[in-house]
N, C-alpha and C positions, 0 to 999 in steps of 0.2 A: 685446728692444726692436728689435733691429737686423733679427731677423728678421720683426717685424710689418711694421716699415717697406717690407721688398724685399717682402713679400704685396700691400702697398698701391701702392707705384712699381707693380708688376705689374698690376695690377687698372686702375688710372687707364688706360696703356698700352692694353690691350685696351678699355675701353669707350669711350674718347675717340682715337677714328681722327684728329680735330685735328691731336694731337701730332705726325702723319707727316708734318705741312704744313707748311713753312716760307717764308719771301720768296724763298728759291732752290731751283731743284730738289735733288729729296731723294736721290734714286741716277742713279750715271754710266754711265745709257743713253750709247752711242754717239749723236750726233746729227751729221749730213753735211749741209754745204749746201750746194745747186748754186752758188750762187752768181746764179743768174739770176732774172728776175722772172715773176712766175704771177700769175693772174688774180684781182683782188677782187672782179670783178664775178658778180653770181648767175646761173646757179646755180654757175659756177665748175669743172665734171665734170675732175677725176681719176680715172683705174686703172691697176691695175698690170697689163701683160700679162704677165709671169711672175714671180719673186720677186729680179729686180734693176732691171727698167725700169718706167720709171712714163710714163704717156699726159697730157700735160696740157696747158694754156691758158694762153701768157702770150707773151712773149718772149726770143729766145736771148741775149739780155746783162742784163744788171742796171738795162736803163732802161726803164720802164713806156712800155707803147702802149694807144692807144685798143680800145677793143672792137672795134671795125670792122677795124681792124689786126692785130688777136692772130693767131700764129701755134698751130696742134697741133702738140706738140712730144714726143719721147723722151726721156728722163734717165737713162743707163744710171747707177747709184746704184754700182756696183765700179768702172765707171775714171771716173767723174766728169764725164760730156760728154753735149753735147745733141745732139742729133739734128732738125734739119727735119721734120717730114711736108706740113703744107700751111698756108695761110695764108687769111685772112678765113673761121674757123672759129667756128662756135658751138655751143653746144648739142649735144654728141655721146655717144655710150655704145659701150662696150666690152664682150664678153661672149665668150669661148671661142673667140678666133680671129675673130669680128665684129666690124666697126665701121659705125657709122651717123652720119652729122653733116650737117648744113645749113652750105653758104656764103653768103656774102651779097655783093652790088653795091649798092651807095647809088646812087640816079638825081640828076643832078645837076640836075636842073630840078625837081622835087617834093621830093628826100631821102628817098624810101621806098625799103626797101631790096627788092630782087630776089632769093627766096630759090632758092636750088639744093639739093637733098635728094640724099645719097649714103647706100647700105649695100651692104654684102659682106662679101668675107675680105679682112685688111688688106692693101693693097696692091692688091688686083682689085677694091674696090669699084666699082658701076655710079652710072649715076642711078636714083633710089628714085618710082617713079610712083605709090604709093597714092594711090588719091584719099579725102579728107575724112581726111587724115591726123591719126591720133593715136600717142603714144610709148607701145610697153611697154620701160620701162627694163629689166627682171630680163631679159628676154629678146633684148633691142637689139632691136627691130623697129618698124615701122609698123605699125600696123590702120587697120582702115577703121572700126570697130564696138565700141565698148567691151560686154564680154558684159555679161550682165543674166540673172538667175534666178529661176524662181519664188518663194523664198524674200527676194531683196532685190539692192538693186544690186554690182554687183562694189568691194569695199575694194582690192583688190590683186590681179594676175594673175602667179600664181608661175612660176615656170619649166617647158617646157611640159607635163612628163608630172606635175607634182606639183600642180597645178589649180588653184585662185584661193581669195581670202578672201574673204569676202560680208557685206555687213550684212544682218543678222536684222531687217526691216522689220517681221516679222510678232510679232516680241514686244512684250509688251505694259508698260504706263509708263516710256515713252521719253521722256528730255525732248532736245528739242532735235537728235534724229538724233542722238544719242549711241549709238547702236545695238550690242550684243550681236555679238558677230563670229562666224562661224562658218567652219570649214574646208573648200572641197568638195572635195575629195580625188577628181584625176586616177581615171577607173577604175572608181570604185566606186559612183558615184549616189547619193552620201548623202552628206550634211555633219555636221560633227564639231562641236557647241559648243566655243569658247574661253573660259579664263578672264579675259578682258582684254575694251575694249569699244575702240569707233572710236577716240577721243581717249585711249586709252591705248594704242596701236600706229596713229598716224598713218604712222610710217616703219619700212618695211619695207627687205630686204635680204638678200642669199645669200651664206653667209658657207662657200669650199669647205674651211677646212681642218674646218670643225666639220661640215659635209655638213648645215648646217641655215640657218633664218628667222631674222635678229637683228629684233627690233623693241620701236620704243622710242617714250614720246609727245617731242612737241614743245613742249607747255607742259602746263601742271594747268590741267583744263577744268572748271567751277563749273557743276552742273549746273542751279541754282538760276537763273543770274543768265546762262548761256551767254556767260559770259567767258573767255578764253584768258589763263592769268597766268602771268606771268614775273615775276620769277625762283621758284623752286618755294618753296611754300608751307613754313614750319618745321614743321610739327608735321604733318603729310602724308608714311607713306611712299613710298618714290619705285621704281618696278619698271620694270626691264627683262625681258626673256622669249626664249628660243629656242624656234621653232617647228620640229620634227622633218618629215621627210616624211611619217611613218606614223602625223601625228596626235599625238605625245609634246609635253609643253609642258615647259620648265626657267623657273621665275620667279630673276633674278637682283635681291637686292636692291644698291640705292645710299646706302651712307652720307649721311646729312644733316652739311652746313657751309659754311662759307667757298664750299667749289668749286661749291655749289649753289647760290648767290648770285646770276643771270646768266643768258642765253640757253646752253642747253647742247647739246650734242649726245653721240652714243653710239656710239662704234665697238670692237666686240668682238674682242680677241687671241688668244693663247695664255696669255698673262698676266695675264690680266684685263681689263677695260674701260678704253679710252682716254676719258678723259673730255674734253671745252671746254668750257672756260666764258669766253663771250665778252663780259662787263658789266668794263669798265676804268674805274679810278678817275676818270681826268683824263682828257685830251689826253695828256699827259706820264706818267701814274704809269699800269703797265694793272692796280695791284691783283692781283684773283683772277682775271682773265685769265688763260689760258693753259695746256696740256694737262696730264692729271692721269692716273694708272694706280690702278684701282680692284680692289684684290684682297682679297676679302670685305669685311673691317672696317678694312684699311688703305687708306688714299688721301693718294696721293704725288706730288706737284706736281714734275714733270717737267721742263717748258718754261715760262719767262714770256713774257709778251707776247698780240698778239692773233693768231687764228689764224681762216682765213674757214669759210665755211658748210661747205666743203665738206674731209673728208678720205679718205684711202682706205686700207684694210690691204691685205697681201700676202698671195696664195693661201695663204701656211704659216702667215699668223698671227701673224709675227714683226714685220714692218715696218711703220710708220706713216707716207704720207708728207702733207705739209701745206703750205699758205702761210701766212708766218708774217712777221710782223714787230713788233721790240722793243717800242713804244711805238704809240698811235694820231696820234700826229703823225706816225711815217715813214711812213705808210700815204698818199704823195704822189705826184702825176705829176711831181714834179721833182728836183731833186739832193739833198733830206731823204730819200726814200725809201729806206727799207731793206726792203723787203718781198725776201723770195725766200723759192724752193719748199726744202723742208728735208725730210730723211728720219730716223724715231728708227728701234732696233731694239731692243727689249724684253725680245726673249730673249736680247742679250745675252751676261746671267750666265748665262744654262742652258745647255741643249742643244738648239740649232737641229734640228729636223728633218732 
């Protein structure tokens, strides 16, 4: 009998990944806070420039400033201190030694702001003169010309030798531009069908320790009705996907529960997938808020609280850094606010690279 029982505890265990979830986090990730405030506002851009400093939006003490104010700042995450780069920053991207970002001046007789565009190598950036300027994030840069191909419009323009994703315009019972994706691989002249469609890889991303594409949806898209539904559907499985340069796809499945309850997001480790889920009970309680580590069929509620749109991993894999605050009440511009930038590290229990 005793040994039916431990078959049965064991069986429950593996099928109900629930169990690994509790009101407090499940394993003692190392977690560091700066101490100081980061940005809630959208789209909020973190990175890391190598696997101890991180690039972010906020300011150098623990008292929130307005947008127009925020400071770009360094967080070296080993000795715990910020660092200056410049002030009235917005909107910037980071990529292999590059930085690109717009300043702003507010006019004080209209209030429109006066934008300024910079890109280079950090520290030598110029001013950035494209004209009809548009952002390729994967690559930090400006264009003038979002590409376009015979086959359909550009989904996503990869890094430069590894070519862009495209919507398949030209396939047939499309509802709604939910279009069929396809790879045109840098090179070769020919595009590679995916198994995924627009609305199941809205966001894309280059992840170097896996030397590959994380891409993940943003909500469950109803083809029927061309609704975007949050929080994800019960009975609907939920896919994640790495896209290889040479055309390879890895489908990674998401547990259904609790942490799929909520606006989510997807950032891929060495450990497994960082999960958010950003739907908080109250003002006061955040619930299933809050990050979660998805390793196959376990999923382990890490951090509580809310965490903003935006987070960022470290070239090896390891690090997760975030803004992050206990409850949606201290998400305030005044002496309630508890919001600061926080870093986990995953690996931890293993072996760092």
């Amino acid at each position: 009998m005793q040994r039916l029982w431990l078959v049965l505890t064991f069986l429950v265990m593996i099928v109900s990944p629930q169990l690994a979830v509790s009101g407090e986090p499940a394993y003692p990730y190392p977690i560091v806070d700066s101490g100081v405030w980061a940005t809630n506002s959208y789209p909020g851009d973190m990175y890391w420039l190598d696997n101890e400093r991180v690039l972010f939006l906020g300011n150098q003490t623990s008292e929130p400033i307005g947008q127009d104010d925020q400071w770009l700042l360094i967080w070296d995450t080993k000795r715990n201190s910020i660092t200056r780069y410049r002030q009235h920053v917005m909107n910037f991207c980071y990529r292999d030694g590059i930085i690109q970002y717009r300043t702003g001046a507010r006019q004080q007789n209209t209030g429109k702001h006066l934008w300024t565009f910079y890109r280079g190598k950090l520290n030598e950036e110029s001013i950035d003169t494209t004209p009809d300027r548009k952002e390729d994030k994967l690559n930090c840069r400006y264009i003038s010309v979002w590409p376009r191909f015979m086959n359909g419009k550009t989904h996503a323009i990869l890094r430069e030798d590894d070519g862009y994703l495209l919507l398949d315009e030209k396939a047939p019972n499309v509802k709604f531009e939910n279009y069929p994706i396809l790879y045109f691989k840098g090179g070769i002249g020919e595009s590679i069908p995916l198994p995924f469609r627009r609305y199941q890889a809205d966001r894309v991303e280059f992840y170097p320790f896996k030397g590959a594409y994380f891409l993940a949806p943003s909500s469950y898209f109803i083809e029927e009705t061309s609704t975007h539904l949050t929080p994800w559907p019960p009975n609907i499985p939920l896919f994640t996907w790495w896209l290889f340069p040479d055309g390879k796809t890895e489908k990674v499945e998401i547990p259904l529960g609790l942490w799929t309850k909520g606006g989510l997001k997807f950032y891929p480790t060495r450990e497994g997938v960082f999960l958010v889920n950003r739907h908080s009970r109250s003002d006061r309680d955040p619930g299933n808020a809050g990050g979660y580590v998805v390793k196959g069929k376990q999923v382990s509620k890490v951090i509580n609280g809310v965490l903003t749109d935006i987070s960022t991993v470290s070239p090896d894999g390891c690090r997760v850094a975030f803004s992050h605050t206990p409850a949606p009440e201290n998400d305030r511009f005044d002496a309630r606010n508890k919001r600061t930038l926080k870093m986990i590290d995953v690996c931890a229990k293993g072996v760092r690279p």
